[in-house]
Every structure is written in structure tokens, then in C-alpha cells.
Backbone as a printed PyTorch tensor [residue, N CA C, xyz], in Angstrom:
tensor([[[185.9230, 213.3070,  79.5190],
         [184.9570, 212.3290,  79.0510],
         [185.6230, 210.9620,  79.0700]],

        [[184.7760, 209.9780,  79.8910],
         [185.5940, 208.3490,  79.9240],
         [185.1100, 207.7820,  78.5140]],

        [[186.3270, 206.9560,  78.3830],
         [185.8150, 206.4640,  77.0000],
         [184.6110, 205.5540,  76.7210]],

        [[183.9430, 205.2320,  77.9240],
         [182.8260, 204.4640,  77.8750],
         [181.1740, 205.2860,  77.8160]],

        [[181.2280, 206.7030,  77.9430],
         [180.5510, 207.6980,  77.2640],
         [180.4250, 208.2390,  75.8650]],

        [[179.0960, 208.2850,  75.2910],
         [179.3650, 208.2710,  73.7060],
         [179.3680, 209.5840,  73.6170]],

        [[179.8560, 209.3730,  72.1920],
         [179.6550, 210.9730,  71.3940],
         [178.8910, 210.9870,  70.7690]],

        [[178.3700, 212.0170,  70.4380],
         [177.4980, 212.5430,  69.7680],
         [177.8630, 213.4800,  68.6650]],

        [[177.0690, 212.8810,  67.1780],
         [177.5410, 214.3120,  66.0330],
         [177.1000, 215.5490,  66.8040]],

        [[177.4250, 216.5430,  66.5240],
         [176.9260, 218.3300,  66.4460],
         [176.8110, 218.3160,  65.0070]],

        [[175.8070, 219.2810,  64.7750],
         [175.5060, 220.0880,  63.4860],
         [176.3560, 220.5200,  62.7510]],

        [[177.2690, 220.6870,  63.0660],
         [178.3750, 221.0120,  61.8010],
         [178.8220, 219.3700,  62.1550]],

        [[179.1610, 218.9310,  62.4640],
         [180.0600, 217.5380,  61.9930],
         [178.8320, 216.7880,  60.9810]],

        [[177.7930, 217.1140,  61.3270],
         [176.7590, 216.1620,  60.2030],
         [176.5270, 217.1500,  58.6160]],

        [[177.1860, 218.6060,  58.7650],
         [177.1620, 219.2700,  58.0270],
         [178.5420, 218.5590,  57.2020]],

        [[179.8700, 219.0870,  57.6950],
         [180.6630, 218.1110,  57.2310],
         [180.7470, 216.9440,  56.4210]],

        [[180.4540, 216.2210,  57.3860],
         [179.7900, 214.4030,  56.6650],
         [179.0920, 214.5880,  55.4340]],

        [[178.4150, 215.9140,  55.5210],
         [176.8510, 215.4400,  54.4160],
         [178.0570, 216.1290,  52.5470]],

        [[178.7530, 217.1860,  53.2440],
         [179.5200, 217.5550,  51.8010],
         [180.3630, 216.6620,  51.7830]],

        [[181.5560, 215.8060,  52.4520],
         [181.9490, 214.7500,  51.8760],
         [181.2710, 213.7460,  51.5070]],

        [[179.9830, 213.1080,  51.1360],
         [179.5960, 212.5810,  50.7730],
         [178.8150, 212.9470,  49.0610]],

        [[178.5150, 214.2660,  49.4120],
         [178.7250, 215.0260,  47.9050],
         [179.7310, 214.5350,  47.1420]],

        [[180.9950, 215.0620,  47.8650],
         [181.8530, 214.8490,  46.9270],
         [182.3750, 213.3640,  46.7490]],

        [[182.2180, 212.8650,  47.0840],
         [181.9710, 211.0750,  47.0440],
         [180.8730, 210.7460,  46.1900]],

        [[179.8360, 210.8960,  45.9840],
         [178.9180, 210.5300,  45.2810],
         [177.9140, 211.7900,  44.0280]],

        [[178.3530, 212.6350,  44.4520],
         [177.5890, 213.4320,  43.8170],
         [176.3570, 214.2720,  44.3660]],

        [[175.4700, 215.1570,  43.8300],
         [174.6160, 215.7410,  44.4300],
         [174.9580, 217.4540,  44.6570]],

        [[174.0010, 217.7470,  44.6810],
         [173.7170, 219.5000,  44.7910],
         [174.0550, 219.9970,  46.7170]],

        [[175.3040, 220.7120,  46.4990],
         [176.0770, 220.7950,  47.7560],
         [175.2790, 222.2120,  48.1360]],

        [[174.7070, 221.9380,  49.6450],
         [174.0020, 222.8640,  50.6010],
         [173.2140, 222.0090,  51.3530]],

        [[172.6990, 223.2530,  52.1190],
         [171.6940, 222.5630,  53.1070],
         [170.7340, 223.2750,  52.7780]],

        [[169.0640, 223.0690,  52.5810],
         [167.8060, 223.5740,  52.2400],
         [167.4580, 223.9220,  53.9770]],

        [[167.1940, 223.3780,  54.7170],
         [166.9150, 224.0240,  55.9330],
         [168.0640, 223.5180,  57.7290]],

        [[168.5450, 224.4800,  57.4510],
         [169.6250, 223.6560,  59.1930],
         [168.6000, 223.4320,  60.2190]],

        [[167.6990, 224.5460,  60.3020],
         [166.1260, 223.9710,  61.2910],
         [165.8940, 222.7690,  61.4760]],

        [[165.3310, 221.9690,  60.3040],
         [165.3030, 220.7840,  60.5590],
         [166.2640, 219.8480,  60.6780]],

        [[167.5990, 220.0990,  60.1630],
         [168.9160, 219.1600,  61.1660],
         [169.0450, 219.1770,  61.8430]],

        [[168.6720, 220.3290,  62.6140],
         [169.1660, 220.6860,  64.4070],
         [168.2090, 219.8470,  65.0000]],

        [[167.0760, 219.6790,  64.3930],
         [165.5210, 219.1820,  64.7830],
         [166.2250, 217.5200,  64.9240]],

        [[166.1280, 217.0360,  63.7100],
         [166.5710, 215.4820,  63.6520],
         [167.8160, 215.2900,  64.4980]],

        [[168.7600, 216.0360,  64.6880],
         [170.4910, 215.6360,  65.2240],
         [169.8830, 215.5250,  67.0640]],

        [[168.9950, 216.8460,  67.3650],
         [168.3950, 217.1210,  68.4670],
         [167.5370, 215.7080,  69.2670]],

        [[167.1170, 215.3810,  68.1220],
         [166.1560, 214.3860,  68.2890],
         [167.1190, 213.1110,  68.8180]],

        [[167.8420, 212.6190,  68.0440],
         [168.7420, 211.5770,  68.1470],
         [169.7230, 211.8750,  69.4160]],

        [[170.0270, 212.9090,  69.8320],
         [170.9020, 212.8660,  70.7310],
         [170.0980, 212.9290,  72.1250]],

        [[168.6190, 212.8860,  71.5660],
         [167.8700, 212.5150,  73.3270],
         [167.3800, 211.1820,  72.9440]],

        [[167.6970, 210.3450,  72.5750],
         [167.1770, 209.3070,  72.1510],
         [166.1800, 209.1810,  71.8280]],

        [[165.5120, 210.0200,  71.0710],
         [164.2880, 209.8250,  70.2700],
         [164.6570, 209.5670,  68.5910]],

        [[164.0250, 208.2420,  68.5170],
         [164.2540, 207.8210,  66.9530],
         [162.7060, 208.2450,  65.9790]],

        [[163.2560, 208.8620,  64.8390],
         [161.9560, 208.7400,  64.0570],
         [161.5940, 207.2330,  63.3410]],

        [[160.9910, 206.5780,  64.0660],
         [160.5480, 205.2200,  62.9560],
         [159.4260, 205.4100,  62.4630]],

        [[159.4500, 205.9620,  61.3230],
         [158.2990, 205.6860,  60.0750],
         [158.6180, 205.0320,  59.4730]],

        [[157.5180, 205.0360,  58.8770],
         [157.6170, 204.2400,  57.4710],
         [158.5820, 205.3030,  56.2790]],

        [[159.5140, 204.5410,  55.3370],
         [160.8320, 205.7820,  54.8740],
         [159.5620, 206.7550,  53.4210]],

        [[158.7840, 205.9320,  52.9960],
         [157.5530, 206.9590,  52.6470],
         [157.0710, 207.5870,  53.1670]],

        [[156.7460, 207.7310,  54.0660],
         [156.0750, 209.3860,  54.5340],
         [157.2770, 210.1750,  55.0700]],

        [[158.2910, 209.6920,  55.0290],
         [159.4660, 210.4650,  55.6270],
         [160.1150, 211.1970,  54.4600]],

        [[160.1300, 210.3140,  53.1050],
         [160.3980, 210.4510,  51.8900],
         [159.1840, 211.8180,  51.6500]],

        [[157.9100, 211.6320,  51.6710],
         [157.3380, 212.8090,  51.6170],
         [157.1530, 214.0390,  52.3250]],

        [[157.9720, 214.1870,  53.4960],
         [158.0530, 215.3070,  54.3270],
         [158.8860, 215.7850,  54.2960]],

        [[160.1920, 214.9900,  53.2460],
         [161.1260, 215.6000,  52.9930],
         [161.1120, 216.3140,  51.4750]],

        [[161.4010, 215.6110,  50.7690],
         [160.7030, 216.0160,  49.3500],
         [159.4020, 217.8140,  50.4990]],

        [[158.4690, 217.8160,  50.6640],
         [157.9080, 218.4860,  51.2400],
         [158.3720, 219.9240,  51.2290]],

        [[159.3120, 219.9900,  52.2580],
         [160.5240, 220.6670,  52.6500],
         [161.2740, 221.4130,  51.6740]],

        [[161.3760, 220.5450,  50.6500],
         [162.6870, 220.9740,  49.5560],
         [162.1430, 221.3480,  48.5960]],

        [[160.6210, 221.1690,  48.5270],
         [159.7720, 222.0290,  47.5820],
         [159.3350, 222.7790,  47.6930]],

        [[159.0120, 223.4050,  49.1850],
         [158.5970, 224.6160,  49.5280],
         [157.0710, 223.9990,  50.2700]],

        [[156.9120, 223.3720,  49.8840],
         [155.0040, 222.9680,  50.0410],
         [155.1520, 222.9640,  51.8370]],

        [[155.8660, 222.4590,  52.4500],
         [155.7290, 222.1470,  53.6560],
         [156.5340, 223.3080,  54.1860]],

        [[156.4700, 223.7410,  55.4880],
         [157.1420, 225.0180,  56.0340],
         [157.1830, 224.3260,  57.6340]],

        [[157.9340, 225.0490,  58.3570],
         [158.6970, 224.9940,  59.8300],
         [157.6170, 224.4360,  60.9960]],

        [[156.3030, 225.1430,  61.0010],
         [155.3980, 224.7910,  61.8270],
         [154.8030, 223.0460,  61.5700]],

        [[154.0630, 223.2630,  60.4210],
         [154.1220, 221.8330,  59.8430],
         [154.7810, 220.7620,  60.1630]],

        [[156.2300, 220.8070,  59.9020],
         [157.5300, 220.2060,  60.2120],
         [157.5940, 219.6310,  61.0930]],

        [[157.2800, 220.6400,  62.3990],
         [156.9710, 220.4580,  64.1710],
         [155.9480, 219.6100,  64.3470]],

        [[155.0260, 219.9390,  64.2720],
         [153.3290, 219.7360,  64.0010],
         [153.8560, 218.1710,  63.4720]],

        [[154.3580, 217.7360,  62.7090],
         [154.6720, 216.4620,  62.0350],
         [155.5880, 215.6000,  62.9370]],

        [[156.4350, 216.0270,  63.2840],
         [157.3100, 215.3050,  64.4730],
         [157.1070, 214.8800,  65.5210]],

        [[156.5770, 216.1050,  66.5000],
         [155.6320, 216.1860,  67.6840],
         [154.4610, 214.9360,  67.5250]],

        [[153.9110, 214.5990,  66.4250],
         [152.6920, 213.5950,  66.1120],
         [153.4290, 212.1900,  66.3010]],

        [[154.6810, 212.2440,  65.2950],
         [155.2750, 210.9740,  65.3290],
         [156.2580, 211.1780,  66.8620]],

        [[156.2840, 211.3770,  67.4840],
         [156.7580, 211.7960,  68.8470],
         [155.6140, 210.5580,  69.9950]],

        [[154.5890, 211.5680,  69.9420],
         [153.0950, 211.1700,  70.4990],
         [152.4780, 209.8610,  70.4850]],

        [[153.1840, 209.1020,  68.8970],
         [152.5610, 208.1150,  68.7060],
         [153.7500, 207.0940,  68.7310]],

        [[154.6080, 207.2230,  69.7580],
         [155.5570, 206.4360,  69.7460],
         [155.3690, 206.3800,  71.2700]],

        [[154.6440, 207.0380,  72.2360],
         [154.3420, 207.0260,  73.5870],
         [152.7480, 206.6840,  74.0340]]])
């Protein structure tokens, strides 16, 4: 790899990152779904950005971690903000 090619996190290095930052700041150490990291890390490494608004992002996450929202949904939700960015 030339050094003028980027890198990219993988799923465990953002796994990584996310518990040192636990332990830096605090917070309940795990991951609620790797599905959707692979989803977002996936996303970013084809250059697709999610730009919402951080409220409805705030509520699809919250979503997620409450149970209310599930995997299809998730998709179904991305795929939209996907669509409406083309």
C-alpha cells in the first residue's frame, strides 16, 4: 500500500476505539448491535455519508438500543436516506 492510499477503520479497530473511549470518559462498555457498525463502517468506506439531521439519527439510534426498532427497519431506514441523497 503507497502511502498516498488511505486507510480505512475495520470493525474491530472502531470496536477498539469505542472501549477506549469508555474508559476515557465513561459509559456502559459493549456493543448493542455489530450489524449496524458493519452497516455504518461499510457505509463510510464506500463513500457514502449519512447526512441527517443528528435528530432523527439520535432517534434511530436511541430506536435500536431500546428494542423498538429491529434490523429490517434499520435497512429500510438507510436505504431511504441512501435514495434521497441520489
Amino acid at each position: 500500500m503507497s502511502s498516498d492510499e488511505p486507510l480505512f477503520l475495520e470493525v474491530e479497530d472502531v470496536i477498539e476505539l469505542h472501549a477506549t473511549q469508555l474508559e476515557i470518559y465513561g459509559g456502559s462498555l459493549g456493543l448493542q448491535d455489530r450489524g449496524v457498525l458493519s452497516a455504518v463502517v461499510f457505509l463510510d468506506v464506500n463513500g457514502i455519508s449519512i447526512d441527517q439531521p443528528s435528530e432523527a439519527l439520535y432517534e434511530l439510534t436511541m430506536g435500536v438500543a431500546e428494542g423498538r426498532i429491529d434490523k429490517p427497519a434499520v435497512a429500510a431506514e438507510l436505504e431511504r436516506i441512501a435514495k434521497s441523497k441520489g
